[in-house]
LODO-192578 format. One record per residue (C-alpha): residue in one letter; x, y, z. Coordinates in pm, whole numbers, padded with zeros to 5 digits, always signed. Example, Ala and Ser with C-alpha at 12.3 -4.5 7.8 and 13.67 -1.06 7.14 Angstrom:
residues 2
A+01230-00450+00780/S+01367-00106+00714/
END
This chain:
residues 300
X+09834-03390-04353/X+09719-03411-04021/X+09926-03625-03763/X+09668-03773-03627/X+09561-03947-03971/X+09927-04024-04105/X+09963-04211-03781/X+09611-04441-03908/X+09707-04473-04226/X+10109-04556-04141/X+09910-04839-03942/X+09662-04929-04179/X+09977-04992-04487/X+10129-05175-04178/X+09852-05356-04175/X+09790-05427-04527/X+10190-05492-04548/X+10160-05794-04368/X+09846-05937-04494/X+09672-05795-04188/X+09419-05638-04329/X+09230-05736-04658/X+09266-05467-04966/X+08878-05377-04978/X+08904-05280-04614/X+09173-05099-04669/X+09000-04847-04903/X+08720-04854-04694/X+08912-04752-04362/X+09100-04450-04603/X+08771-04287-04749/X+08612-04319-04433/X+08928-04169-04252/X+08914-03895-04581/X+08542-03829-04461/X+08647-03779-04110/X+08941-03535-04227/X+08698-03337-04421/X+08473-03343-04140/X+08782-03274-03878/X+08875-02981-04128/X+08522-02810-04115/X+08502-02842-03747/X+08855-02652-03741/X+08739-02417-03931/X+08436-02335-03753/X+08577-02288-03405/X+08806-02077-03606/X+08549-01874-03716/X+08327-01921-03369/X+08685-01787-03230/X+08711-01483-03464/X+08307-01404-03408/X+08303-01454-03017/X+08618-01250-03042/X+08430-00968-03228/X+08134-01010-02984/X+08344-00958-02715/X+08483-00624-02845/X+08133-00522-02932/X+08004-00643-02566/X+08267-00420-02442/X+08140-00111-02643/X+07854-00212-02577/X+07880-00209-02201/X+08112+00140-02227/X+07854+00323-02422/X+07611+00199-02130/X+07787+00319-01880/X+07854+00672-02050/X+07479+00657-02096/X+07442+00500-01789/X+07629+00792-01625/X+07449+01094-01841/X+07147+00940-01755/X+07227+00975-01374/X+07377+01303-01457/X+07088+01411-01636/X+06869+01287-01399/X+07047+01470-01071/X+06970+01812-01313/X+06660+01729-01382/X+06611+01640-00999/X+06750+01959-00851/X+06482+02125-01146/X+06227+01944-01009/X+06290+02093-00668/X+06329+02399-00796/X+05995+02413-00918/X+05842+02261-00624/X+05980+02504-00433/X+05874+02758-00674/X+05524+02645-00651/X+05554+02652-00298/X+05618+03025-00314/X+05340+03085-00566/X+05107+02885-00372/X+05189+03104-00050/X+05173+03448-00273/X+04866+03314-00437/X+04710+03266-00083/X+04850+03577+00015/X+04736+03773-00257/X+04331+03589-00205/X+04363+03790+00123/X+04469+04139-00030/X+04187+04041-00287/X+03921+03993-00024/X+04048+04274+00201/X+04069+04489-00108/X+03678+04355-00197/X+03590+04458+00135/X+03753+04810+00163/X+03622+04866-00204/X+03234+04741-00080/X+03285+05012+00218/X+03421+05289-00034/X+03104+05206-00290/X+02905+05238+00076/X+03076+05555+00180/X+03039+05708-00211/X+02711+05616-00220/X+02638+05784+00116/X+02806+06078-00006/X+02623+06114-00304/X+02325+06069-00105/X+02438+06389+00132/X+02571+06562-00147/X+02183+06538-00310/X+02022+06669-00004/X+02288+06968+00035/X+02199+07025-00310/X+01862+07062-00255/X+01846+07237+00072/X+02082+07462-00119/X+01800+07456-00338/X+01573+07567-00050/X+01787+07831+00096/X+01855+08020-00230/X+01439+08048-00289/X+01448+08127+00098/X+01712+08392+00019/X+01528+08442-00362/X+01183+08513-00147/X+01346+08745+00124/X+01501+08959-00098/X+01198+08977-00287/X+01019+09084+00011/X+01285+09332+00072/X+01237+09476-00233/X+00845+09521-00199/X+00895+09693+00172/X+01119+09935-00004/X+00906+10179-00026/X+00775+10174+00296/X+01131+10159+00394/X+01226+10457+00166/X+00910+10676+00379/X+01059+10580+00669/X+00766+10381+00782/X+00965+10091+00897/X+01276+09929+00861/X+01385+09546+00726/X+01643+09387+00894/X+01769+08991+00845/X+01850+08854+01211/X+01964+08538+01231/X+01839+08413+00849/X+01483+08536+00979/X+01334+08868+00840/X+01239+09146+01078/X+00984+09448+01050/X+01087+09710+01259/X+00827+09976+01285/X+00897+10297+01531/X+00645+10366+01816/X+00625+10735+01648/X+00498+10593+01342/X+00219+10359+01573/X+00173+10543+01918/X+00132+10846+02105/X+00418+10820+02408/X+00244+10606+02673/X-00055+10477+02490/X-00119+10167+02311/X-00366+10271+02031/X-00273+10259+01697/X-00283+10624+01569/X-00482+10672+01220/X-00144+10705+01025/X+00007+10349+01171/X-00318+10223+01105/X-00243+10312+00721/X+00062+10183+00771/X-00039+09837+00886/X-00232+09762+00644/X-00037+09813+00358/X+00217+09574+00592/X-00092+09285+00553/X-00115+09320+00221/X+00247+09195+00130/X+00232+08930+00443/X-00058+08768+00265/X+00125+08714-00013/X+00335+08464+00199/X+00171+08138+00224/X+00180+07884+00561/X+00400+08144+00764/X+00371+08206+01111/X+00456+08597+01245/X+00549+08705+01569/X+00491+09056+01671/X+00708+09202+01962/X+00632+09558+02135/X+00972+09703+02307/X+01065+10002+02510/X+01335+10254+02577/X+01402+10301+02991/X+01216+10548+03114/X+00965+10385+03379/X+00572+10414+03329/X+00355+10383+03626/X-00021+10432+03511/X-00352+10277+03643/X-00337+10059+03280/X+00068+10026+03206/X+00199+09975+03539/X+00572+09945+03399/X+00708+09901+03048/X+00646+09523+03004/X+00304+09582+03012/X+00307+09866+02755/X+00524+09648+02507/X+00250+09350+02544/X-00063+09596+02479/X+00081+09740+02155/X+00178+09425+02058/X-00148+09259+02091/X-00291+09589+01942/X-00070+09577+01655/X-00210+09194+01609/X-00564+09312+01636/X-00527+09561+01316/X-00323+09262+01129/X-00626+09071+01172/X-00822+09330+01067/X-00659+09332+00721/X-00685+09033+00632/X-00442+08781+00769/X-00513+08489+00961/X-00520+08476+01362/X-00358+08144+01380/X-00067+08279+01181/X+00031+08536+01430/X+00117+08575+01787/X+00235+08873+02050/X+00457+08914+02303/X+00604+09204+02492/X+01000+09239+02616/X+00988+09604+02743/X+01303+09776+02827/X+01487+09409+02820/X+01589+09366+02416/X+01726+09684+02318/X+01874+09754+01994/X+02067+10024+02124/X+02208+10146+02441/X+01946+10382+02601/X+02209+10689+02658/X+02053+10948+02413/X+01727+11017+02286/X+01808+10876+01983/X+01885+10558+02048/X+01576+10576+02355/X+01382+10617+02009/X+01505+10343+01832/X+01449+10102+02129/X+01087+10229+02106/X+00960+09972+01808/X+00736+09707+01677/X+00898+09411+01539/X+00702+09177+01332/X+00892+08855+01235/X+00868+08591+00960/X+00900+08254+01161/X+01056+07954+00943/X+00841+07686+00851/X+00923+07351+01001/X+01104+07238+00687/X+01354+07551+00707/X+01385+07447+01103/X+01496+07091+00985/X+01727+07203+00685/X+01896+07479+00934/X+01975+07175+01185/X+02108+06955+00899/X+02276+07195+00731/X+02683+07146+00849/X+02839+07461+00999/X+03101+07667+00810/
END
């Protein structure tokens, strides 16, 4: 029993013992001080068991607050990684950022050089199409000359005159002995032949212009008519022209001139070449659009 209540009801038999305290107050004093037992007993036993629980919340608090502050200290941990990951990819982006802006400037110089190449190509095609065609031009020019050749080869063949190509123009050369007496200017009966048979195949060349040249050998001429060589050389030039006309071709397609002594194909030290200097030389003039394709045409 408890001491507390064995000391109460010691006093309360005390009591009683010496007519203190009346019987019916006696049993009323003992339940009540049973009730408060009872009640004293349950109160025990609760802070026994509010002992044993706070005892177990205090255990759990103190997992509790060790698991926090493992979590507490992964978290931080965790959190420096995923800091020093963040600035990693900052400064990743950085860099990308800068090669980004560095490769917009290759990309716009690379836009530019290709917009100069597409230029450039597109001018070469351009000067590759008009080589073509005034390759085009020069092989009919070449086409045409040789077929002219070819229909002067008979003349050639008689000795009548000769066909030369100097500088990409074709040249008639006809001998003096095949046109003139020495010193005169008339066309003898046989050059006259000879001409026009030359008209007929220059007709067949459309919108071409013809120079005729007289030349001389050396030996000086002093007449009343010729008074030196140059003189000669124009007359049988312009007589040569005259006949031409006669033919058939056009006057406005031809024109004379006379060089005497002063163009010589050969040096005048023998009688040959005194002969060969002695010519006519009828020339096929290029048409302006030859003129223009021989200036555009690039040097080898």
């Amino acid at each position: 029993m408890n001491k507390p209540l064995c000391c109460v009801v010691i006093l309360l038999l005390a009591a009683l013992s010496t007519g203190c305290v009346r019987r019916d107050e006696y049993d009323a004093k003992v339940a009540e001080l049973g009730v408060c037992y009872v009640g004293t007993q349950r109160c025990r036993e609760d802070v026994y068991q509010t002992a044993l629980w706070a005892g177990l919340l205090g255990k759990q608090a103190a997992d509790y607050r060790r698991q926090l502050e493992d979590r507490t200290t992964k978290a931080n941990r965790d959190l420096g990684e995923l800091q020093k990951q963040l600035d990693d990819s900052t400064a990743l982006v950085a860099g990308l950022k800068q090669e980004l802006q560095r490769t917009g400037a290759d990309v716009d110089k690379l836009m530019k050089e290709k917009g100069s190449l597409t230029a450039a190509l597109e001018q070469a095609k351009k000067r590759l199409e008009e080589l073509r065609k005034a390759e085009e031009a020069a092989q009919k020019r070449a086409d045409a000359l040789r077929s002219l050749i070819d229909r002067f080869k008979k003349m050639a063949d008689a000795g009548q005159l000769k066909v030369t190509v100097r500088k990409g123009r074709m040249v008639l050369q006809l001998p003096n002995d095949v046109l003139f007496d020495s010193g005169k200017a008339d066309v003898k009966q046989t050059g006259q032949a000879t001409l026009a048979d030359v008209a007929k195949i220059l007709l067949s060349i459309p919108d071409r212009q013809f120079q005729v040249a007289g030349h001389t050998d050396n030996v000086p001429i002093t007449t009343q008519r010729f008074p030196d060589n140059w003189y000669l050389s124009t007359a049988r030039a312009n007589e040569v022209v005259e006949l031409l006309i006669k033919s058939g071709m056009q006057p406005r397609t031809l024109s004379a001139s006379g060089y005497g002594e002063f163009d010589p194909v050969a040096p005048n030290d023998t009688d040959e070449n005194r002969a060969r200097n002695r010519r006519i030389e009828i020339t096929l003039q290029p048409n302006v659009d030859e003129l223009i394709a021989g200036i555009s045409e690039p040097r080898p």
